[in-house]
C-alpha positions in Angstrom: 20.1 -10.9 18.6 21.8 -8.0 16.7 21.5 -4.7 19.0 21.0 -1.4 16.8 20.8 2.0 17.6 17.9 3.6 15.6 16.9 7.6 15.4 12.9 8.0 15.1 10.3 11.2 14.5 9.0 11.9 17.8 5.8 11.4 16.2 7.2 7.5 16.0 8.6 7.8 19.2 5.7 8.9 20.6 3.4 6.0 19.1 6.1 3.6 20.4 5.7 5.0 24.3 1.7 4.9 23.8 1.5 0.9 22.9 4.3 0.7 25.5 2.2 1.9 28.1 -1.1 1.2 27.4 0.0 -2.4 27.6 -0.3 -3.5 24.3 3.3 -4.4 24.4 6.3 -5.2 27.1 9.1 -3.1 25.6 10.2 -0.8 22.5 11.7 -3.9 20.8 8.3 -5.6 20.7 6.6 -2.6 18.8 9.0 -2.2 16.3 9.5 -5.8 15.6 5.9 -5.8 15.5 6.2 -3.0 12.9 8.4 -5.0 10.7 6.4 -8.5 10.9 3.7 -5.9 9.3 6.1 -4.4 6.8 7.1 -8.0 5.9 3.7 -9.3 5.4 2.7 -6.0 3.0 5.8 -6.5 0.8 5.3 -10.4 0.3 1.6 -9.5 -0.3 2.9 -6.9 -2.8 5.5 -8.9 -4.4 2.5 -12.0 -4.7 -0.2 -9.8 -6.5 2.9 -8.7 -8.6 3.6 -12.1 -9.6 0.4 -13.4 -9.5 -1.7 -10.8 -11.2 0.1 -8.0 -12.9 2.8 -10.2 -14.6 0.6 -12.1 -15.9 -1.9 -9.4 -17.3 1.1 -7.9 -18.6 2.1 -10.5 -20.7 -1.2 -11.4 -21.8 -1.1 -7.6 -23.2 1.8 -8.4 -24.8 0.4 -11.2 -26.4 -2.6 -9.5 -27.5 -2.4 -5.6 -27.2 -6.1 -5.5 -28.5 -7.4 -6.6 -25.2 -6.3 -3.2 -24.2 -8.1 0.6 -24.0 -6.6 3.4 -25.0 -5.7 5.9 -22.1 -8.0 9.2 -23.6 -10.9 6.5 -23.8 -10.1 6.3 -20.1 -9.7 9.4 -19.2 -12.2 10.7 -21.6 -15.3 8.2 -19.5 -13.6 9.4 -16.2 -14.4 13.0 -17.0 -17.8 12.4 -18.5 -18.7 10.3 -15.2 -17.2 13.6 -13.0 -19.8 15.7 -15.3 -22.5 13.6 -14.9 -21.6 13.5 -10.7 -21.4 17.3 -10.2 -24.3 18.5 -12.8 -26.4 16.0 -11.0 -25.5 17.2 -7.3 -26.1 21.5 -8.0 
């Protein structure tokens, strides 16, 4: 096991001492390793939806850019919706 020496917020420090003692976990080492197995996860999570669902709606936008809505038509529905959400609530 590689030994590092790390410098943390004591905001992080602090959350590190609170699992410590309330038990949760044995040691500082268990937290953050805990932390990373989380980090881990989110990026290959990440990095699957990437590859699994934007790349591939990206190239079928490519392929056929009418499948796509302009960005005003967007925005423009967003900002009616809003209206229609705050007229309603006065």
């Amino acid at each position: 096991m590689d030994k590092r020496t790390i410098s943390l917020p004591n905001e992080h420090a602090d959350y590190i001492d609170q699992k410590v003692n309330s038990g949760d976990y044995a040691s500082a080492s268990e937290v953050v390793r805990a932390g990373l197995r989380a980090l881990q996860e989110r990026d290959r999570a990440i990095e699957e939806w990437l590859r699994n669902q934007v790349a591939p709606a990206h190239d079928a936008m490519l392929a056929d850019p009418s499948r796509g809505i302009p960005a005003q038509s967007v925005f423009d529905d967003v900002r009616e919706r809003h209206a229609q959400k705050t007229n309603g609530s006065r």
